[in-house]
C-alpha positions as CSV (number, residue, x, y, z in Angstrom):
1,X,18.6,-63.0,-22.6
2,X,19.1,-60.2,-25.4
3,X,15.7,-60.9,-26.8
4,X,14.2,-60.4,-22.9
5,X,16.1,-57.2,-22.4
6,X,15.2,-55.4,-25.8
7,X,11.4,-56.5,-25.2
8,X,12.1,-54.8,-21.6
9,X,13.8,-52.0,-23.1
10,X,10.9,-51.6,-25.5
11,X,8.3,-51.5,-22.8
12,X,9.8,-49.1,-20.8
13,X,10.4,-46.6,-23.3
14,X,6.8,-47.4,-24.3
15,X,5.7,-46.5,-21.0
16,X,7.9,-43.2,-21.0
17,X,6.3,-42.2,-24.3
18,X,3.3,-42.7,-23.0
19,X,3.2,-40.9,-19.9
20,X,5.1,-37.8,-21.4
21,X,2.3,-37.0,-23.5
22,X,0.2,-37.3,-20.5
23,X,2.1,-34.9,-18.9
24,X,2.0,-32.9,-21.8
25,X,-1.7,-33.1,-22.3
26,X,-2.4,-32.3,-18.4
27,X,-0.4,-29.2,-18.7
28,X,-1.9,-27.8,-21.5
29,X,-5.6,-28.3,-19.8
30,X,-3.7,-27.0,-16.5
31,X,-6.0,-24.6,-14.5
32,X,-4.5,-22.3,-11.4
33,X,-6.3,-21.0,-8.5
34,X,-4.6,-18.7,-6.4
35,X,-5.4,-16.1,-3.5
36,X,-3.4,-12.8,-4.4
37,X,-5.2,-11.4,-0.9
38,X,-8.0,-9.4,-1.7
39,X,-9.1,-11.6,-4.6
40,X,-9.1,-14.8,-6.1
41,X,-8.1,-16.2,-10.0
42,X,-8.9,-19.2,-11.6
43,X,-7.0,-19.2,-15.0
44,X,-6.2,-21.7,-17.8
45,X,-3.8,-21.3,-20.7
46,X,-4.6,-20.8,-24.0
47,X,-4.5,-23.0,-26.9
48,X,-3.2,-21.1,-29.6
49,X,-0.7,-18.5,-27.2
50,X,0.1,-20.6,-24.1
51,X,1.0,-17.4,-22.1
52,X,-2.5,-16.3,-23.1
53,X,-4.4,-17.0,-20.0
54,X,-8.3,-16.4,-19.7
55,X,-8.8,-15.5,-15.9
56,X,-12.3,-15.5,-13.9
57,X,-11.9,-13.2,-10.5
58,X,-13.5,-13.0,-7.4
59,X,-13.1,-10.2,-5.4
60,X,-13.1,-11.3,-1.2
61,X,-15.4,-8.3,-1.0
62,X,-18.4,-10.4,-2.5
63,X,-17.9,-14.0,-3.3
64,X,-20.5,-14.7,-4.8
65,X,-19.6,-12.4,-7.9
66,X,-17.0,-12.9,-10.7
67,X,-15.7,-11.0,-13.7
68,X,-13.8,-12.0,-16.5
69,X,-10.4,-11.0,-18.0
70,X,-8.1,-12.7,-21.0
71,X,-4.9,-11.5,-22.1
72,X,-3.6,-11.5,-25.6
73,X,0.0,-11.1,-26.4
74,X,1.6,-9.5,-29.1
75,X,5.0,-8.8,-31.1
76,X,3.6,-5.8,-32.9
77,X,4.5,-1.9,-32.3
78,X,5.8,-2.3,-28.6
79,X,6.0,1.9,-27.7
80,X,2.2,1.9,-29.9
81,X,0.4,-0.5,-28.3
82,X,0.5,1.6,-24.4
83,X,-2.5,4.1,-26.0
84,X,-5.0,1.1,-25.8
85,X,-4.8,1.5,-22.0
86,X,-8.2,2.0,-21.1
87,X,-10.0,1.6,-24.4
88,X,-12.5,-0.7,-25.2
89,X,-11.3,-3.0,-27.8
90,X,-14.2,-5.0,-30.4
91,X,-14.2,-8.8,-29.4
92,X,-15.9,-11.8,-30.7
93,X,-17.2,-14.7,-28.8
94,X,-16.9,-18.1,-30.9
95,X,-18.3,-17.3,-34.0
96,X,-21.3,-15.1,-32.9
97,X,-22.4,-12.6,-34.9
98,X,-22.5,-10.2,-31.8
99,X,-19.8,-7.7,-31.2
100,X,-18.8,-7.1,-28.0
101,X,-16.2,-4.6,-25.9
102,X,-13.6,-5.7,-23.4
103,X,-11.8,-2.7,-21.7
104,X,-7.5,-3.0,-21.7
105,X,-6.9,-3.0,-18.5
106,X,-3.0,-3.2,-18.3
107,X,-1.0,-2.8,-21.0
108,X,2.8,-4.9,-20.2
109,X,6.0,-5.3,-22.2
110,X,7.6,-8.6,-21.2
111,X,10.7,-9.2,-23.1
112,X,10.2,-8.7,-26.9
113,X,6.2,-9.5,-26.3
114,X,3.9,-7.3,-24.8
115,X,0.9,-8.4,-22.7
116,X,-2.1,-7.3,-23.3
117,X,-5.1,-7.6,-20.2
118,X,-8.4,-7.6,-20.8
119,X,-12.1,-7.2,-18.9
120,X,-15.4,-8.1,-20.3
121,X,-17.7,-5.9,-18.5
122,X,-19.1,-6.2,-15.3
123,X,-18.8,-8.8,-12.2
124,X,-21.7,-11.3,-12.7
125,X,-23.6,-13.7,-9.7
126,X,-21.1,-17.0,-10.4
127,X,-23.9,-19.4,-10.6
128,X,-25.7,-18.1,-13.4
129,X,-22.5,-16.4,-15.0
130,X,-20.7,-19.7,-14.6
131,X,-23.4,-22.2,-15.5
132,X,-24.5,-20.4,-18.6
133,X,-20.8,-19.9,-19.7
134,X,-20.3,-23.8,-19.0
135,X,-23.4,-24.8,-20.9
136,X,-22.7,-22.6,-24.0
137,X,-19.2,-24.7,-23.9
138,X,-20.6,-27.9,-23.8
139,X,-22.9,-27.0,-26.4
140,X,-20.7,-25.5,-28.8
141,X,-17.6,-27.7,-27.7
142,X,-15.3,-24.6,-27.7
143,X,-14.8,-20.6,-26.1
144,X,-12.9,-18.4,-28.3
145,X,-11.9,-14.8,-28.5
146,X,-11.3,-12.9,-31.5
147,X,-10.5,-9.2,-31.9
148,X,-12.4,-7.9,-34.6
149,X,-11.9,-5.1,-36.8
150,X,-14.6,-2.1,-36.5
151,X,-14.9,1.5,-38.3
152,X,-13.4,2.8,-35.5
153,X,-10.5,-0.1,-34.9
154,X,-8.2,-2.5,-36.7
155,X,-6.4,-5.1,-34.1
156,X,-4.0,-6.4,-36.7
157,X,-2.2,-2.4,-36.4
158,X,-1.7,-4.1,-32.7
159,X,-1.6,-7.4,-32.5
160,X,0.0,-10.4,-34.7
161,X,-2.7,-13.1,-33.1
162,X,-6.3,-12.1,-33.1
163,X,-7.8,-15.2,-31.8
164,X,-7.5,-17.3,-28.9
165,X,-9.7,-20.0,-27.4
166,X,-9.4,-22.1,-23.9
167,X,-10.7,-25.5,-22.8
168,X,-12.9,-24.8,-20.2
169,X,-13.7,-28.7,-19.4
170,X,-12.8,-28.2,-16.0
171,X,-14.6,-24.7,-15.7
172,X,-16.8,-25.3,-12.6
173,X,-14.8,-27.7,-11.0
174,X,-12.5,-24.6,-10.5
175,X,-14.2,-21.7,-10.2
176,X,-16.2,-23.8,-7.0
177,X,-12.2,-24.1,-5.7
178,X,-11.7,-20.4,-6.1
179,X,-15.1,-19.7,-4.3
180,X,-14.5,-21.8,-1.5
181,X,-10.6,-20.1,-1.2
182,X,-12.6,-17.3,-1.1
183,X,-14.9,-18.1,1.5
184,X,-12.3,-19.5,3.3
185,X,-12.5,-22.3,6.0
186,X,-15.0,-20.9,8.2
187,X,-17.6,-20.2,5.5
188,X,-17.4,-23.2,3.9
189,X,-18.5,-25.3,6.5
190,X,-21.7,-22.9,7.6
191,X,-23.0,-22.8,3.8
């Protein structure tokens, strides 16, 4: 009867092992799709800074465009780091050789961190922003973001984390929700 129970007890325990890092794994690929009213986000978490979200917006206006933002948080010079508000800050996609810009957009202290938003430039049509994005990702099998030092820039005075990168497996799957919540009901069933 001892033997039965322990090989029980074993199981289960196996089972809750097992389905904890499930959980775990789900949440870290975990995308959101809200309506905040006049637009809609699709976000997922970051890899390396949880909190770090990468965000592709739709604004109700046209929704058949989306733009790109990221955050990056920090630990470094908390009354500093406010004069980035509206600069455009040197990124890095992957490991391209290109140098790009993304504009701080909001600038937020949030406990002992501070928050740091970002926009790539533009809104971009979704299909060909979205496909091309998805295709690079399944090509190269990752999508990071790295602030990189310029002549004119260092990010390490600001920030204590330079890179990032997201799993973007479910990237269309999502962005197609956020369209439709876009859309909303009445759309969706013309198109």
């Amino acid at each position: 009867m001892k033997r039965v129970l322990l090989i029980i007890l074993l199981h289960l325990s196996l089972f809750f092992l097992v389905f904890a890092y499930q959980a775990q794994a789900e949440e870290e690929n975990e995308w959101y799709v809200n309506d905040f009213g006049t637009f809609v986000v699709a976000a997922v978490s970051g890899e390396v800074i949880h909190g770090d979200k990468l965000r592709f917006f739709i604004k109700k206006e046209d929704c058949s465009k989306v733009a790109m933002m990221f955050s990056f948080s920090t630990s470094l010079k908390r009354d500093e780091i406010k004069e980035l508000q509206d600069k455009k800050l040197p990124i890095r996609i992957n490991d391209w050789d290109t140098i790009r810009g993304a504009r701080v957009v909001y600038v937020h202290p949030f406990g002992f961190m501070t928050i740091v938003m970002m926009q790539t430039p533009g809104f971009h049509e979704i299909k060909e922003f979205i496909g091309a994005l998805n295709s690079m990702y399944t090509f190269e099998k990752m999508f990071s973001i790295q602030l990189v030092k310029q002549p004119h820039y260092d990010p390490e005075d600001h920030f204590d984390i330079l890179r990032n990168h997201w799993k973007l497996d479910r990237l269309v799957e999502n962005i197609e929700i956020a369209q439709s919540m876009c859309l909303g009901p009445d759309e969706i069933k013309r198109t």
